[in-house]
C-alpha positions in Angstrom: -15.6 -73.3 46.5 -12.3 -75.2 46.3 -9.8 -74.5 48.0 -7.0 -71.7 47.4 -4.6 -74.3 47.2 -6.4 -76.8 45.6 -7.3 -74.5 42.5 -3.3 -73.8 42.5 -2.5 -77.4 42.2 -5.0 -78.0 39.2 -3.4 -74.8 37.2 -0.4 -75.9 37.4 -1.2 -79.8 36.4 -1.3 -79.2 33.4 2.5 -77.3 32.9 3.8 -80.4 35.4 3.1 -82.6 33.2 4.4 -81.5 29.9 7.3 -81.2 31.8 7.5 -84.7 33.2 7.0 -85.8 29.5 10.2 -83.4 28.4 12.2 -84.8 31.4 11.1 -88.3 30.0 11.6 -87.8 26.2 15.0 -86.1 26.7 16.6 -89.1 28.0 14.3 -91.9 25.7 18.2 -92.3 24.1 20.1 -93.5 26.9 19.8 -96.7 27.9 23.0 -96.9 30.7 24.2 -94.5 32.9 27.3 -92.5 33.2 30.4 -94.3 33.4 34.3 -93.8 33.6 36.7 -94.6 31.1 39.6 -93.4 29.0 40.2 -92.1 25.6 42.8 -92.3 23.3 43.3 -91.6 19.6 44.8 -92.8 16.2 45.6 -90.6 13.0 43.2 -92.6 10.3 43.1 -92.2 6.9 40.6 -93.4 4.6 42.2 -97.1 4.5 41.5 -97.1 8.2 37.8 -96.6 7.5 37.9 -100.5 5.9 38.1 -103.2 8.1 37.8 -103.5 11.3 36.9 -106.8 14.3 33.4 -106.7 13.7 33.5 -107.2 10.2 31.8 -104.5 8.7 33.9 -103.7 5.7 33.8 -100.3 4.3 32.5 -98.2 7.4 31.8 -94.8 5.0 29.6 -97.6 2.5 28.0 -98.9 5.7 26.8 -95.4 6.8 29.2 -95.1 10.1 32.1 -93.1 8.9 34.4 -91.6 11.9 31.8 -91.8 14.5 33.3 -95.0 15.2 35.5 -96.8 18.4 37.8 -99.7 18.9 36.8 -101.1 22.7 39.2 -102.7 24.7 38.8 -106.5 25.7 36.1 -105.4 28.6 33.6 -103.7 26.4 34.3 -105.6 23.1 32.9 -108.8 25.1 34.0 -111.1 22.1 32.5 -109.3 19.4 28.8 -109.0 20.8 28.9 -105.3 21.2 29.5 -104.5 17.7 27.5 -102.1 16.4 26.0 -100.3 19.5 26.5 -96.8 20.0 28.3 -95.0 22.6 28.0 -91.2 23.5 31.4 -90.1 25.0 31.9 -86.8 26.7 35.4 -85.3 28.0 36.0 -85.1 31.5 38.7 -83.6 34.3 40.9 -82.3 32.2 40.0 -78.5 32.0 43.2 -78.0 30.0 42.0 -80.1 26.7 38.5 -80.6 27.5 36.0 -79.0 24.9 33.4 -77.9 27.3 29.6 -79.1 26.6 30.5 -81.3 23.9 29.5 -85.2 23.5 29.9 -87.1 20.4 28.2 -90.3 19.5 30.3 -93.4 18.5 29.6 -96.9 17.2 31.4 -99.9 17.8 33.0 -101.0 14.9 36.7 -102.5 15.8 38.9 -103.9 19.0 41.4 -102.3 20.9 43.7 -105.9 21.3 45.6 -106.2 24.9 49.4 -105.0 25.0 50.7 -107.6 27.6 53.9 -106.2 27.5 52.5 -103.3 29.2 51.0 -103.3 33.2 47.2 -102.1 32.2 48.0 -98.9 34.3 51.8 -98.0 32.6 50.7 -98.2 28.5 48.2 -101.3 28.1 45.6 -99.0 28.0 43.5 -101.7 26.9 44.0 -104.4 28.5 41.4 -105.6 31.1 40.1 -104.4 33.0 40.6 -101.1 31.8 37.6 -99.4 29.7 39.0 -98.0 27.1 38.1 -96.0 24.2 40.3 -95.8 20.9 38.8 -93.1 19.1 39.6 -91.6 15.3 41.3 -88.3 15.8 38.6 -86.8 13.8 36.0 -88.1 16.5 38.5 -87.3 19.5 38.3 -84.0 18.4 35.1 -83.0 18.2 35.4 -83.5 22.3 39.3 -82.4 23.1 42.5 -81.4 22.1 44.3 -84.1 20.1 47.3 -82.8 23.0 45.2 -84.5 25.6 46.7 -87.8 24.5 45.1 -90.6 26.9 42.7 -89.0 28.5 39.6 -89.8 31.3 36.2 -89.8 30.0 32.4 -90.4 30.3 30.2 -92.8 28.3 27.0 -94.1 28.2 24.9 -96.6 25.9 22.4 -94.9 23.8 20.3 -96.1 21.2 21.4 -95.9 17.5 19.5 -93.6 14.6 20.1 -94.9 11.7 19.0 -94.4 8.3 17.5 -96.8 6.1 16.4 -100.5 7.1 18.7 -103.1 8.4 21.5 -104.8 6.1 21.4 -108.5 5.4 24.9 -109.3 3.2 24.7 -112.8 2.2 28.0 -114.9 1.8 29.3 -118.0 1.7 29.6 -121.4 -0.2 26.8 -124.1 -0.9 25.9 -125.9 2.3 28.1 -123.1 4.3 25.8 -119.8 4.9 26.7 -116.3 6.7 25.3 -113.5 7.1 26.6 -109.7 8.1 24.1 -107.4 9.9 24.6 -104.1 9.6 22.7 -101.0 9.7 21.0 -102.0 12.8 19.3 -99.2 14.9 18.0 -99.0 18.7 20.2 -101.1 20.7 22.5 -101.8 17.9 24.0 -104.6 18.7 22.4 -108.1 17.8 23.2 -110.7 20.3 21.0 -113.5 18.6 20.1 -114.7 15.2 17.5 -117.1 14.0 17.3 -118.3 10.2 14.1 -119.4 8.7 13.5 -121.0 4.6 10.1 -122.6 3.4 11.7 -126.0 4.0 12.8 -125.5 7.6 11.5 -124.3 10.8 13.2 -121.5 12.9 17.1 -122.4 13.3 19.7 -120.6 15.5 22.9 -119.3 13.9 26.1 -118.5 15.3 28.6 -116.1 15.7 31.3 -116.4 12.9 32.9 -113.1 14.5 31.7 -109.7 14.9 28.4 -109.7 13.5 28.8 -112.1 10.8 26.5 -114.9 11.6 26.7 -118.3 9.9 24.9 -122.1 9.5 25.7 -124.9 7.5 22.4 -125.1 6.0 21.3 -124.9 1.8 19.0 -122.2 1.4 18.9 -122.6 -1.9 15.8 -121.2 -3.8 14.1 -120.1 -1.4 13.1 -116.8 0.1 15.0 -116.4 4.1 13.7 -114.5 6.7 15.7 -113.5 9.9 14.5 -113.1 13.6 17.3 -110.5 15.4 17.6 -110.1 19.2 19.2 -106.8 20.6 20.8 -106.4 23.7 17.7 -104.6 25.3 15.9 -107.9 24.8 13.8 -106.4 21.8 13.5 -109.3 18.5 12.4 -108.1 15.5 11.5 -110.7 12.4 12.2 -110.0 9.3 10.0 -112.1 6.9 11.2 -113.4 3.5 13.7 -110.3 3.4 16.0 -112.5 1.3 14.2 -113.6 -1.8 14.2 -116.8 -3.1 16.2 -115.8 -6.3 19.0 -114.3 -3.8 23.0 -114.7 -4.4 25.8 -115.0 -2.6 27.7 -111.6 -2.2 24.6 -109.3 -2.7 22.8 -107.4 0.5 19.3 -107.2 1.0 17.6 -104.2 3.0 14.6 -105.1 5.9 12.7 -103.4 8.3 14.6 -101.3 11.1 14.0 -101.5 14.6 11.9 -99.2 16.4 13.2 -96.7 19.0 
């Protein structure tokens, strides 16, 4: 006969590890830690929702709305974190804090450097400061739009998105870019290759933001794009422009998997 202790152990096996797989699935989102920043806002209106450093255009037609952040020069990291998502969470300040609330935010824009300003006395974004410039309605789903500047929490997560990811095809002739948009997991692409039937695999670069471009005539034929996230996960999307594509249309591909 096993032991009393033993026979414990094995009933409760079972309920340990449906909890180790709760413990692991609840936090399958983040992909930083913590960290400690600031927060301020800006009274948008719906012209403020068009635009924007990482070129996305029309954030409401791209699916990001509000939930969206200008980073100061040490997150923006020259456009390569546009379009990964953020969940920011009020901190300290019991006075304007809305307890248990977190909102998630992508990056769509830049919060540009005030050099007339020490980075501790009004440049709240210039380096090396963290910073956060949120749209009042996302400030206030977390605190008080009193709180003015205020310290914070954030962490990378992974981006849910609907649909498959955006290929908008611009351009002139020989001169071929590309904005990517819609992109989910990581969210932002840090690499782009560019593939017709009459070339092999070709790297493109970063116009700004995440418009991507190559001088190279595509011309009749179907393109295909191989994306690299900032986790390190590439996904290839084969032939997902057709060959009868046109400059100023977007095509839709396959998403990336979370």
């Amino acid at each position: 006969m096993a032991p009393p202790l033993l026979v414990l152990f094995l009933l409760l096996l079972p309920a340990l590890a449906a909890a180790h797989q709760r413990t692991s699935s609840s936090g399958s989102s983040a992909l930083t830690e913590w960290r400690t920043a600031k927060a301020s806002y800006f009274a948008a209106d719906p012209e403020d929702a068009v635009g924007g450093a990482c070129g996305f255009g029309d954030l409401g037609k791209h699916g990001y709305g509000m939930a969206t952040v200008g980073l100061s020069t040490a997150l923006f990291d020259r456009g390569a974190s546009c379009g990964g998502c953020y969940e920011v969470r009020c901190v300290e300040d019991l006075k304007y804090c809305l307890p248990g609330t977190s909102i998630v935010v992508t990056a769509t824009n830049f919060c540009p450097p005030n050099y007339g300003f020490p980075a501790d006395a009004g440049g709240v974004c210039n380096p090396p400061n963290h910073h956060f410039l949120l749209p009042i309605q996302a400030f206030e789903k977390i605190a008080l739009w009193k709180a003015g500047v205020m310290p914070i929490q954030y962490r990378r997560v992974k981006c849910l998105r609907e649909g498959g990811v955006r290929f908008a095809v611009s351009g002139k002739t020989f001169f071929f870019t590309v904005l990517i948009s819609n992109v989910g997991g990581a969210g932002d692409v840090r690499s782009v290759k560019i593939k017709g039937t009459d070339s092999g695999w070709l790297s493109m670069g970063r116009n700004w933001g995440q418009i991507w471009h190559i001088n190279l005539d595509l011309k009749g034929q179907p393109v295909s794009f191989e994306l690299t996230s900032s986790d390190g996960t590439t996904m290839t999307n084969f032939n997902v422009v057709p060959k009868d594509w046109e400059f100023g249309k977007t095509y839709n591909g396959k998403q990336f998997l979370l």
